[in-house]
C-alpha positions in Angstrom: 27.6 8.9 13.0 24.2 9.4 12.3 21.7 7.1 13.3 19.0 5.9 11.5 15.3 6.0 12.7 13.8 2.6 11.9 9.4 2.6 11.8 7.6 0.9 14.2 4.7 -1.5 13.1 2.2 1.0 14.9 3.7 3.6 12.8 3.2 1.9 9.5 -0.3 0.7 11.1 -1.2 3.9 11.7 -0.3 5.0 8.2 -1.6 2.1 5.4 -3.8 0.2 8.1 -6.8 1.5 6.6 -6.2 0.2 3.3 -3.9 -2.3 4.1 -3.8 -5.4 6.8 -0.4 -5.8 7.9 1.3 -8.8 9.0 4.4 -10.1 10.6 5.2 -13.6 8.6 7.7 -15.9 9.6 10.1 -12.8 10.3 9.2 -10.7 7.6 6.3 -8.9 6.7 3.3 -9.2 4.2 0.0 -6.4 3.5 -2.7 -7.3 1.6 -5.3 -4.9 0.7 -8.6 -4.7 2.7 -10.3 -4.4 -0.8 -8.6 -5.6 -3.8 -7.8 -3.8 -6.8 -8.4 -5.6 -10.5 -5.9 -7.3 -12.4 -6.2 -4.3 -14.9 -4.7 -1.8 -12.2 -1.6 -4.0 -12.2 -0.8 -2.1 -15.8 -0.1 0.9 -13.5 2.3 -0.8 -10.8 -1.0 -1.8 -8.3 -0.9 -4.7 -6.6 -3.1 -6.5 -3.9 -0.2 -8.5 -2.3 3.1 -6.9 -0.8 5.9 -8.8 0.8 9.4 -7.0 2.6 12.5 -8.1 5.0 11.6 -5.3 7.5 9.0 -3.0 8.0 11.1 -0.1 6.6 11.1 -1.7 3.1 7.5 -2.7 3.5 6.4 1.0 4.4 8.4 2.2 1.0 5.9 0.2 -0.8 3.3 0.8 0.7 4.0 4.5 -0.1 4.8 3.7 -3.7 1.4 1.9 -3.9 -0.6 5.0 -2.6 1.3 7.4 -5.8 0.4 4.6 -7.9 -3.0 4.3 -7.0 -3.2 8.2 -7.4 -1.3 7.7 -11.0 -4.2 5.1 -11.9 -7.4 7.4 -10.6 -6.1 10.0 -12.5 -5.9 8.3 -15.6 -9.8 6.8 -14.9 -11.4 9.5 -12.5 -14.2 8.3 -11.0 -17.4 8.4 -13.1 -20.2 10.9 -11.6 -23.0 10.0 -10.1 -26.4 9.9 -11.5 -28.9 12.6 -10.9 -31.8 10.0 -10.8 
């Protein structure tokens, strides 16, 4: 039987800390971002608030926030800077 290797919270720390702070709450867990999307990013499965059983369930979306925020900057790259 295999077993199966369950993430630590400095593992997930080390991972989504920078964009995320990461809480243990009343036996679960909750991350909100350090810096808050829009409302309008929601359209492409963003959000600003995450909330999960365990840590393992919290890292998944975590992870599935980073390829959405990658599906919403390519769909508005940043604009370039000015050459002022």
């Amino acid at each position: 039987m295999a077993t199966v290797k369950r993430l630590t919270f400095a593992e997930v720390r080390q991972r989504h800390g920078r964009t995320w702070e990461i809480l243990d709450f009343y036996g679960g867990w909750v991350a909100y971002r350090r810096n808050p999307w829009s409302t309008t990013a929601a359209r492409f499965g963003v959000s600003n608030l995450l909330g999960a059983d365990d840590l393992d369930d919290l890292a998944r979306q975590l992870d599935e926030q980073a390829t959405a925020e990658s599906r919403r900057k390519s769909r508005y790259p940043p604009l370039p800077p000015d050459d002022a």
